[in-house]
VORO-74703 format. One record per residue (C-alpha): x, y, z; residue in three letters. Coordinates in nm, 4 decimals. Layout:
// VORO-74703
         x         y         z  type
         X         Y         Z   ala
...
***
This chain:
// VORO-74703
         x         y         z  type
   -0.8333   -1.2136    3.6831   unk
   -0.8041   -1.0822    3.3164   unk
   -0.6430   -0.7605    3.2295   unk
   -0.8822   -0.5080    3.0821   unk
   -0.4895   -0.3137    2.9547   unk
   -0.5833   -0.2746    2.5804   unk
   -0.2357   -0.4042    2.4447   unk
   -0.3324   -0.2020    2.1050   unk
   -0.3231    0.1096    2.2656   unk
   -0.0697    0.3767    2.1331   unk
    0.0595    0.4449    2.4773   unk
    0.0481    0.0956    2.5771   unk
    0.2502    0.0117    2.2772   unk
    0.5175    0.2686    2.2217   unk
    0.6381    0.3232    2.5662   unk
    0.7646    0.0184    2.5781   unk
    0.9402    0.0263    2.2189   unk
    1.0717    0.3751    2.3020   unk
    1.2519    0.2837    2.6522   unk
    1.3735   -0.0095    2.4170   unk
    1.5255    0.2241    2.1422   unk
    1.6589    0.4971    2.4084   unk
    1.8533    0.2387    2.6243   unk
    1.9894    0.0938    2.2948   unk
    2.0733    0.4130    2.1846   unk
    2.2661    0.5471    2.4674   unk
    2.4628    0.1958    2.4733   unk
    2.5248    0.2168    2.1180   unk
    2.6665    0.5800    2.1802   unk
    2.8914    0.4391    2.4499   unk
    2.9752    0.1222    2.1794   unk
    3.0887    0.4310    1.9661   unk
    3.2865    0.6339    2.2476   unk
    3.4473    0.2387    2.3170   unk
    3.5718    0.1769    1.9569   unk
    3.6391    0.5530    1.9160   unk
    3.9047    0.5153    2.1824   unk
    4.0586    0.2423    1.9305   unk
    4.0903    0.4953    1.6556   unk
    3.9163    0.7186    1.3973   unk
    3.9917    0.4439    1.1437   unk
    3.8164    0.1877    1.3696   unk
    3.4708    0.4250    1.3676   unk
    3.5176    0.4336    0.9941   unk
    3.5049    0.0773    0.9226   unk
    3.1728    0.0393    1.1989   unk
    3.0350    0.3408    1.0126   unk
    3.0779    0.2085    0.6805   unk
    3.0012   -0.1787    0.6862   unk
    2.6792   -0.0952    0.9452   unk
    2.5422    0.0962    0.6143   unk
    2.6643   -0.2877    0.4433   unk
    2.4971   -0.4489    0.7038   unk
    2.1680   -0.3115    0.6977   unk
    2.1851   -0.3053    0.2924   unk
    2.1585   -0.7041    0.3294   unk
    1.9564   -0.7194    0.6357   unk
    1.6589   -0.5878    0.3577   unk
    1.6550   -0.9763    0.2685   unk
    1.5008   -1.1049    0.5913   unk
    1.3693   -0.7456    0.6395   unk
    1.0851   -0.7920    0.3776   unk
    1.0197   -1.1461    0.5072   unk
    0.9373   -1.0119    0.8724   unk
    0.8038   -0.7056    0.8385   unk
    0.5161   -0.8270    0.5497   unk
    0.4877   -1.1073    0.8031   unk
    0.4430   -0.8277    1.1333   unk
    0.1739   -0.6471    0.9585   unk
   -0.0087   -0.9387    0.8819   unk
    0.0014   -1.0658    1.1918   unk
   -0.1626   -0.7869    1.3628   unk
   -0.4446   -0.7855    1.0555   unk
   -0.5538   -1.1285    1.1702   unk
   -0.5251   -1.1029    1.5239   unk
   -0.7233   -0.7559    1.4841   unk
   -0.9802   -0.9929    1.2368   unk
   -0.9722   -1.3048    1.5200   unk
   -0.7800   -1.5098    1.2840   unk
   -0.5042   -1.6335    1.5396   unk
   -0.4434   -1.9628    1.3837   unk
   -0.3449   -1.7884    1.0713   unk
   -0.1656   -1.4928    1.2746   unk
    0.0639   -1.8276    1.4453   unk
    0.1260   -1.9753    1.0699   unk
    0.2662   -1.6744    0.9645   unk
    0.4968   -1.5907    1.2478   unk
    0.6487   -1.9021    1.2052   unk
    0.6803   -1.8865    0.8411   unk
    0.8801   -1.5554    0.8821   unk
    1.0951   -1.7126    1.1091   unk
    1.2066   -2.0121    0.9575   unk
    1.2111   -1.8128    0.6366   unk
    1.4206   -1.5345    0.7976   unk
    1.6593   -1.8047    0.9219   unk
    1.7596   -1.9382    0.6183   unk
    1.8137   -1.5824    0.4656   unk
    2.0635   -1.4685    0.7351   unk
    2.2428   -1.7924    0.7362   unk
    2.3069   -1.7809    0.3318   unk
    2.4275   -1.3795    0.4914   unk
    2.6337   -1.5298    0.7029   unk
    2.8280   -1.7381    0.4593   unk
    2.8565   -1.4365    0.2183   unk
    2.9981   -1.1735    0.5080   unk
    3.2675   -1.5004    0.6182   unk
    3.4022   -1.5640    0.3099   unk
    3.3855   -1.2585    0.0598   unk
    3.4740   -0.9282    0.2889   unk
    3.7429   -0.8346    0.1004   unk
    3.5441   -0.8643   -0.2453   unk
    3.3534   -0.6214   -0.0455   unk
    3.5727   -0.3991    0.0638   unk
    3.7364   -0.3781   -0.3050   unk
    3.3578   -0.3070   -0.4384   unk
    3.2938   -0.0129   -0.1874   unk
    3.6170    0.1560   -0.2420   unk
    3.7151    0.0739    0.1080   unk
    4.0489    0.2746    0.2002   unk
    4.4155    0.1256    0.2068   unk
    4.4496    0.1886    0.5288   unk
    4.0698    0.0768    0.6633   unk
    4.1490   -0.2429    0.5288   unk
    4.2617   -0.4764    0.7791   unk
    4.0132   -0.3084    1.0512   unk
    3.7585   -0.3807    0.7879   unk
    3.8640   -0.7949    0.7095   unk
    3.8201   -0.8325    1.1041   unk
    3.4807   -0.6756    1.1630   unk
    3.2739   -0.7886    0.8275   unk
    3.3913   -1.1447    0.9173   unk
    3.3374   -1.2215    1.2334   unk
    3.0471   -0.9597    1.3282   unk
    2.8785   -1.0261    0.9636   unk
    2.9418   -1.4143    0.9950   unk
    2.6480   -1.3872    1.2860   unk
    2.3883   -1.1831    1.0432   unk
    2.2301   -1.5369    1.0873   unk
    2.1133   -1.4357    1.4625   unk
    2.0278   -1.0996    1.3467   unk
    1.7620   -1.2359    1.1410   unk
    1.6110   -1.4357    1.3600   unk
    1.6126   -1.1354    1.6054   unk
    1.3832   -0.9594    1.3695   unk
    1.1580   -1.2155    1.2808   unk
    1.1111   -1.3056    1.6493   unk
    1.1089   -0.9400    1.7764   unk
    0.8603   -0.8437    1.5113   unk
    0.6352   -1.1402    1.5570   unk
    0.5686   -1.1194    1.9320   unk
    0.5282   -0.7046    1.9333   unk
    0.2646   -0.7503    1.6401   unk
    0.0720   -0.9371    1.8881   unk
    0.0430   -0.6289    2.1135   unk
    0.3516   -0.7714    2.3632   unk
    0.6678   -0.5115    2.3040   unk
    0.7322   -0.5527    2.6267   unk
    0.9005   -0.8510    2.6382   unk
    1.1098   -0.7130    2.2955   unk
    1.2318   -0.4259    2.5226   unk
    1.3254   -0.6473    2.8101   unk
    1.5592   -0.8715    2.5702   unk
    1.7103   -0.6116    2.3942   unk
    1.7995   -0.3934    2.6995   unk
    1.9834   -0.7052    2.8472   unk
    2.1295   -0.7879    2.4882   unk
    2.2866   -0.4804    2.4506   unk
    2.4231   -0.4506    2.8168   unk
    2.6012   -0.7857    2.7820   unk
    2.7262   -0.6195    2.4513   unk
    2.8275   -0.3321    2.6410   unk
    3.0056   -0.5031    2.9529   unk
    3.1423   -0.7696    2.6679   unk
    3.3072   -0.4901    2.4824   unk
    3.4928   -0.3024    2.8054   unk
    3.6188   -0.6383    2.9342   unk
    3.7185   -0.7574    2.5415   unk
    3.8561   -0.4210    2.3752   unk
    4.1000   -0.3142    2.6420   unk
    4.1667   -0.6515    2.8590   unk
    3.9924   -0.6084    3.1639   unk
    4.0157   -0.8621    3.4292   unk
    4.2917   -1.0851    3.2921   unk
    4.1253   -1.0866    2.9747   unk
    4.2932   -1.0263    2.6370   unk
    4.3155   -0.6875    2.4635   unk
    4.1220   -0.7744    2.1204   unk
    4.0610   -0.4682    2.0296   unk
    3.7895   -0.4666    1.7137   unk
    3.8065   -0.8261    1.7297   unk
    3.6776   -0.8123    2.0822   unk
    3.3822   -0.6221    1.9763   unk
    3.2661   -0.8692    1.7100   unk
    3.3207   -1.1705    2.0093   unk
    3.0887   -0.9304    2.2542   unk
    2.8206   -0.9118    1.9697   unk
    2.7935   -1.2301    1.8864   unk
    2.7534   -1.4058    2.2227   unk
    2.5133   -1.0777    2.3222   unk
    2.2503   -1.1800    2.0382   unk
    2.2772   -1.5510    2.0783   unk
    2.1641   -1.5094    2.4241   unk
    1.8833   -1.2472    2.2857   unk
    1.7692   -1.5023    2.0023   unk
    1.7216   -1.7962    2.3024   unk
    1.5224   -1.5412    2.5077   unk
    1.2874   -1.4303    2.2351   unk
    1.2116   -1.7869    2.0805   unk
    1.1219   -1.8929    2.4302   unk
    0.8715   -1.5541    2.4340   unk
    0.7898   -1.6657    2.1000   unk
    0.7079   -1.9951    2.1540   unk
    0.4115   -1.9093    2.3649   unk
    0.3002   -1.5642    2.2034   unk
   -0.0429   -1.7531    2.0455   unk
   -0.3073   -1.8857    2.2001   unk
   -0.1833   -2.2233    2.1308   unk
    0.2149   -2.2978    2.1866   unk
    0.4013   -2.3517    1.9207   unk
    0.6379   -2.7181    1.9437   unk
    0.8993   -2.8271    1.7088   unk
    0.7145   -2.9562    1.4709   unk
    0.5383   -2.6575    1.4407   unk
    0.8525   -2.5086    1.2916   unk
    0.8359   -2.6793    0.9746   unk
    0.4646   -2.5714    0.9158   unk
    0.4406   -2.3979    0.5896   unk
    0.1102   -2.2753    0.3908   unk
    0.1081   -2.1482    0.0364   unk
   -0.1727   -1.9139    0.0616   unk
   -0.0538   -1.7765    0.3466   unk
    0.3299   -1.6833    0.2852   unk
    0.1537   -1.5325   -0.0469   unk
    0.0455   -1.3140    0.1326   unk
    0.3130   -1.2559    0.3274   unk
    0.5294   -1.1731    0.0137   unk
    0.2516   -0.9386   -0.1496   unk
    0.2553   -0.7353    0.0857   unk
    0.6260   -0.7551    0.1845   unk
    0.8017   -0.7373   -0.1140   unk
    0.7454   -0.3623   -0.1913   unk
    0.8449   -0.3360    0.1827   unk
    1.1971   -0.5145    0.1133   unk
    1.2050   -0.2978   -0.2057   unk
    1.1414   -0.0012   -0.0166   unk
    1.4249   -0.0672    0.2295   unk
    1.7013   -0.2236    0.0448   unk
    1.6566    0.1194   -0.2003   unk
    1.6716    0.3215    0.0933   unk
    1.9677    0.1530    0.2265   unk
    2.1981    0.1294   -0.0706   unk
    2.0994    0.4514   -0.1131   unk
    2.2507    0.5247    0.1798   unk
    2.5180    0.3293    0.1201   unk
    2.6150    0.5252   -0.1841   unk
    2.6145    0.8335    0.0148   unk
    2.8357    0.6923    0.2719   unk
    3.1028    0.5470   -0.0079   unk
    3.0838    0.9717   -0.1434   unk
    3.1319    1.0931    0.1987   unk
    3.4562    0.7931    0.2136   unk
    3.5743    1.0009   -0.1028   unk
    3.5895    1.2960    0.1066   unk
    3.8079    1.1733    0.3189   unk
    3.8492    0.9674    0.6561   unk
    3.7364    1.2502    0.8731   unk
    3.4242    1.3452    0.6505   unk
    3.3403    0.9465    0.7579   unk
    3.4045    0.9917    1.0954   unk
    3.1887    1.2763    1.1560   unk
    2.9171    1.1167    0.9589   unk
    2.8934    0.8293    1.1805   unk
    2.9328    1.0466    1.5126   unk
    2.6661    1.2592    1.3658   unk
    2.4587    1.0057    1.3014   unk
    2.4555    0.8518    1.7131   unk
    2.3598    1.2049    1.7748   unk
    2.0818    1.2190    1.5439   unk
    1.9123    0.9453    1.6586   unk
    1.8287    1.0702    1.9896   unk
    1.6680    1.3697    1.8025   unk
    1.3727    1.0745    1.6856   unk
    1.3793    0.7785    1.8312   unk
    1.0363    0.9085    2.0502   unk
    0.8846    0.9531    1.7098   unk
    1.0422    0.6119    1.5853   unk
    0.9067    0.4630    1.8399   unk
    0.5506    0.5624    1.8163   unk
    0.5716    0.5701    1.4396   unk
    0.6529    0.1646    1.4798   unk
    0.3705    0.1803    1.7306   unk
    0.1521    0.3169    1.4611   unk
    0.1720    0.0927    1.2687   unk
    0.1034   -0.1873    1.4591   unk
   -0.2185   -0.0646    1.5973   unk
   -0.3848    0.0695    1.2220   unk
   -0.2689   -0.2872    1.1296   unk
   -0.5003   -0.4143    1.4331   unk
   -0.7927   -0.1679    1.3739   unk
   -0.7355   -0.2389    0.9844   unk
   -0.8107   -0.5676    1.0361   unk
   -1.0726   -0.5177    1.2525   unk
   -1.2984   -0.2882    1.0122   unk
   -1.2271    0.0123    1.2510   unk
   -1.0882    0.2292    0.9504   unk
   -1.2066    0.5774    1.0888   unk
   -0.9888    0.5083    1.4219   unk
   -0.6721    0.3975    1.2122   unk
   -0.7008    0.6708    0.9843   unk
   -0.7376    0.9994    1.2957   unk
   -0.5050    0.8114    1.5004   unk
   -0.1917    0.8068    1.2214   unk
   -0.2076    1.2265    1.2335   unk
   -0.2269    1.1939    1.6383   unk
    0.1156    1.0264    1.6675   unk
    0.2371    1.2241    1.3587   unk
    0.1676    1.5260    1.5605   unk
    0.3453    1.3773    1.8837   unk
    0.6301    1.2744    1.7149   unk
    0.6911    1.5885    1.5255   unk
    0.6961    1.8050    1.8209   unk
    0.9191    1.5715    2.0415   unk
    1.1727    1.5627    1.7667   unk
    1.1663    1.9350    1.7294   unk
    1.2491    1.9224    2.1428   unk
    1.5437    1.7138    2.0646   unk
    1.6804    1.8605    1.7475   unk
    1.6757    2.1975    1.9587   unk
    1.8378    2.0211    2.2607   unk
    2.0622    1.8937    2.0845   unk
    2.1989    2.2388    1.8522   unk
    2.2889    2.4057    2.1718   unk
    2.4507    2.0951    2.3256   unk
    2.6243    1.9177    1.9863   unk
    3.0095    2.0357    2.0061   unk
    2.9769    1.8861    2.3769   unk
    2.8610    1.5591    2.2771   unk
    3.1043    1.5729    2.0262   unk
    3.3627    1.5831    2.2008   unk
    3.2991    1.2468    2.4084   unk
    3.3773    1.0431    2.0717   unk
    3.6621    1.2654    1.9264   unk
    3.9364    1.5388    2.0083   unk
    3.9959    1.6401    1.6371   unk
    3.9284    1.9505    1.5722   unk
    3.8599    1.9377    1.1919   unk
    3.5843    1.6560    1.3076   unk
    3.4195    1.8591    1.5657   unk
    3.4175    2.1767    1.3730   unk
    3.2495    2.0234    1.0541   unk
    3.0083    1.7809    1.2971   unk
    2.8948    2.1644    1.5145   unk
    2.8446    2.2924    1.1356   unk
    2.5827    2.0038    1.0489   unk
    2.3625    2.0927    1.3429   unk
    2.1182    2.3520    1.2355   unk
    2.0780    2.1633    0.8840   unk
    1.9535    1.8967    1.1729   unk
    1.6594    2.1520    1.2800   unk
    1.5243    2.0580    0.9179   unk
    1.6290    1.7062    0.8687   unk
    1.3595    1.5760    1.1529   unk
    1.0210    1.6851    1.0749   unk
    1.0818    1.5580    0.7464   unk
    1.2148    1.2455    0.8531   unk
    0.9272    1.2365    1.1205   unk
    0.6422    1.3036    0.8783   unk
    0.7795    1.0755    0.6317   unk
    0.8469    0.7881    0.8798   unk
    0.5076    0.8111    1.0752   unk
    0.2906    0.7932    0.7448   unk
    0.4709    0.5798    0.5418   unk
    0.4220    0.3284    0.8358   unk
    0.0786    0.3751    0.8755   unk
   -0.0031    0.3355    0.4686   unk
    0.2134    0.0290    0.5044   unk
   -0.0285   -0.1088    0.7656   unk
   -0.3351   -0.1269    0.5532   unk
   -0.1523   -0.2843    0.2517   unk
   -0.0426    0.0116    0.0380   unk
    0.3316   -0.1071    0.0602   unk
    0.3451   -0.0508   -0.3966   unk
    0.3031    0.3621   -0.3568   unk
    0.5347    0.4082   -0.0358   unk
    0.7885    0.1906   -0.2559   unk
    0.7539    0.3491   -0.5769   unk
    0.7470    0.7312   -0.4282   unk
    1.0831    0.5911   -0.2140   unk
    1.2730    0.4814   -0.5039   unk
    1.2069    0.7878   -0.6909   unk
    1.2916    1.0445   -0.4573   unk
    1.6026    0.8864   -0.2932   unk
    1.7615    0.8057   -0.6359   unk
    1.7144    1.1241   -0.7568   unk
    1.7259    1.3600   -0.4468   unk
    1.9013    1.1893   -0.2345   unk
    2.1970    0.9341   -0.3937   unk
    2.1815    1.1863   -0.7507   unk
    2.1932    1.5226   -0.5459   unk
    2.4531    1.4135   -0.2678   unk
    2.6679    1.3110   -0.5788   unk
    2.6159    1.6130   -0.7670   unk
    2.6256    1.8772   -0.4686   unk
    2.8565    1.7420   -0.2438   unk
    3.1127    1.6140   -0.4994   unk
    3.0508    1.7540   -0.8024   unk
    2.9558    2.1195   -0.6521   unk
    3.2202    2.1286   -0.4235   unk
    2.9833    2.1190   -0.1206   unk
    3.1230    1.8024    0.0737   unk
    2.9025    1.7086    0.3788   unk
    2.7091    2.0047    0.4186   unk
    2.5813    1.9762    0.0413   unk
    2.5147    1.5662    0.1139   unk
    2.2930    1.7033    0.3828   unk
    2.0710    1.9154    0.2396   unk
    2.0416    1.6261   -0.0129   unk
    1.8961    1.4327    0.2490   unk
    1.6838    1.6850    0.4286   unk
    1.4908    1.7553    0.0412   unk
    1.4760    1.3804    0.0384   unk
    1.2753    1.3332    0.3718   unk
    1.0424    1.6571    0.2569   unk
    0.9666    1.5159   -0.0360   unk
    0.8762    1.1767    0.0165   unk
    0.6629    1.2882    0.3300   unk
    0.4818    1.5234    0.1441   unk
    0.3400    1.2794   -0.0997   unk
    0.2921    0.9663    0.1522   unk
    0.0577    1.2507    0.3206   unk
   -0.0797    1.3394    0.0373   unk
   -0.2030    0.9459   -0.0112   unk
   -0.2591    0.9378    0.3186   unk
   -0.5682    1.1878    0.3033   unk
   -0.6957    1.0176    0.0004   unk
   -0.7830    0.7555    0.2277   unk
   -0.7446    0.4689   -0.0910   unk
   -0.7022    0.1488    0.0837   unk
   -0.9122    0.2352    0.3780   unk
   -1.1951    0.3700    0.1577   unk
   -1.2022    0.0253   -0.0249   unk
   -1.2090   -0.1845    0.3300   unk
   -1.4778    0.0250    0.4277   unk
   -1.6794   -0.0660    0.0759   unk
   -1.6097   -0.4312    0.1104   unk
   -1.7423   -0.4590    0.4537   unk
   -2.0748   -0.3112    0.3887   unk
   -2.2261   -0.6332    0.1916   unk
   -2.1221   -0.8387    0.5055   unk
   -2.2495   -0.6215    0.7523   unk
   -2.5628   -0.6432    0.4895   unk
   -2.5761   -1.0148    0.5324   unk
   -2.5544   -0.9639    0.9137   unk
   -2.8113   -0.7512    0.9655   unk
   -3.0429   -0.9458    0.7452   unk
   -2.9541   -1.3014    0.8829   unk
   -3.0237   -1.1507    1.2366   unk
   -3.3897   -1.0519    1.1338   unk
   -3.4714   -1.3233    0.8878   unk
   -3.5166   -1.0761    0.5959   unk
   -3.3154   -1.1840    0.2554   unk
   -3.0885   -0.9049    0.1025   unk
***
């Protein structure tokens, strides 16, 4: 019998993406509390070349997410031979990105390390983990692409499944590997990049076998080397303001991390604890933010605009108040949790100082998250780009520079930097969000085909 489960529901999608992002958030914290027990330095160099990673992951980013939205817009539109092109346009697309990654991370991690002002004494730590961890960007991508493809079709099920079993193997990988469990040897760092390797090679051959059969019809091999003009057009209009969007974010955070490494080791250190503990604060809101955005893509598609437009403030209001719950949780618990990644007292003394600043960090982020996802969905991917770039080289990458160098404020003054940021740019995606531009121009182009319609149902000409 067929399931009447509408798999474009908001529930139906974001539980599933938020018991996803929780379990891979409480492994990643224990990931942290692992290398932690290697050293300070050791958390440094994961700190620091994560913000590297995710500065080149923008690439294949732009490629797969343009290629997500679209594909819930034509399933939404019962286009699902066009939704199938694209997902395998993204992937093959996505593959070839991460692999040219690959090579770069391999070979040139020490021109890397010279360009980001990487430490002396971070250096050989650093040579071990851009190498062999960055070499595999190549499965990283096709973890997006595939990840993104199948959820888009209403399935983030399966996603959570994968990447709850990819990141225990990580986890078991990494006790066994750092500290020579069971006859194993002690590899330390090196031992982590082994663990994540094999952990999303096995996640990449689960998800292409979901993938395979996502679509109405399955896709074979030769399917893989399908590729339509028109259609990755598409996928690039409305991706490339998306990649934009990202890669500015994240080398804007990257700048803020290399003015945090000119504070000083601990100042990184605390920064990157922080950081696990902030995530806990939204990933509920994360969660149904990404959720969001999947279903206004389907109800975009399918002409529903009034639905997509009400239901963006419902999960902004959700996801506001549950971060609120956490960021509250987590100011009277924070020197605790803390203190399971590090005993130094200058870190946990300027990590308990950051946690109030937190109380204003996550509405913002929230607000600015949920609506920039949902504006993304119908297509306006040019103003949630241009209002990015603006605000988070000014506010965020200018003001952390001159406030928290320049000023004298260190950390503290590179937060409320990035607090401004988030207000800011939420303010004016929800300011284009009740302006209702893009969905206000659907609803205008559909009224000559309903027109036809109506007329070619009772013979009358229009």
């Amino acid at each position: 019998m067929k399931s009447n489960r509408n798999p474009y529901g908001l529930w139906a999608l974001a539980w599933p993406i938020f018991i996803e992002v929780l379990l891979q958030t409480l492994l990643g914290t224990v990931d942290t509390v692992m290398v932690s027990r290697i050293s300070d330095d050791a958390v440094a160099v994961v700190g620091l070349s994560g913000q590297l990673f995710a500065a080149l992951t923008t690439l294949f980013m732009t490629i797969s997410g343009g290629a997500g939205i679209l594909i819930a817009q034509k399933l939404g539109a019962k286009r699902g031979e066009d939704a199938r092109t694209i997902a395998i346009m993204g992937l093959t697309v996505c593959g070839g990105i991460g692999l040219t990654i690959s090579l770069l991370l391999l070979t040139q991690a020490k021109a890397l390390a010279n360009l980001l002002n990487v430490s002396a004494e971070l250096l050989p730590l650093w040579d071990v983990y851009v190498s062999y961890f960055g070499g595999g960007m190549m499965l990283t991508a096709l973890i997006a692409a595939l990840s993104t493809a199948i959820r888009n079709t209403g399935n983030t099920r399966a996603p959570m499944y994968i990447g709850i079993a990819m990141n225990v193997i990580h986890i078991a990988m990494n006790y066994v590997l750092i500290f020579g469990m069971f006859g194993f040897p002690e590899w330390g760092l090196f031992g982590v990049t082994v663990s994540g390797n094999v952990s999303r090679l096995i996640a990449v051959l689960l998800l292409f076998y979901v993938f395979i059969q996502a679509f109405d019809r399955r896709i074979g091999f030769k399917d893989l080397f399908t590729f339509k003009p028109r259609l990755f057009k598409e996928i690039v209009h409305i991706g490339w303001p998306l990649g934009v969007n990202m890669s500015g974010w994240v080398f804007s955070q990257l700048a803020i991390y290399t003015f945090i490494a000119m504070l000083g080791a601990a100042e990184l250190a605390t920064k990157t604890y922080m950081s696990t503990l902030e995530s806990f604060c939204f990933m509920l809101g994360y969660a149904i933010s990404l959720a969001i955005q999947i279903q206004v893509a389907h109800l975009f598609g399918a002409g529903k605009t009034r639905e997509a437009y009400v239901g963006a403030y419902r999960a902004l209001a959700i996801g506001i108040g549950l971060a609120m719950i956490n960021a509250l949780l987590l100011l009277f618990m924070g020197r605790h949790l803390l203190g399971l990644f590090s005993q130094n007292e200058a870190i946990l003394a300027l990590g308990t100082s950051l946690l109030a600043l937190n109380l204003l960090l996550q509405p913002g982020k929230v607000l600015n998250m949920s609506l920039n996802n949902a504006l993304n969905a119908v297509g306006d991917t040019r103003y949630t780009m241009m209002t990015a770039l603006c605000s988070m080289s000014l506010v965020a990458t200018g003001g952390s520079y001159w406030l928290g160098i320049h000023a004298g404020w260190g950390l503290a003054g590179i937060y409320c930097c990035m607090i401004a940021d988030e207000w800011v740019r939420g303010l004016l995606v929800l300011r284009r969000w009740k302006g209702q531009k893009y969905l206000r121009r659907a609803e205008a182009a559909s009224r000559p085909l309903e027109s036809r319609a109506i007329a070619a149902e009772t013979g009358m000409s229009v």
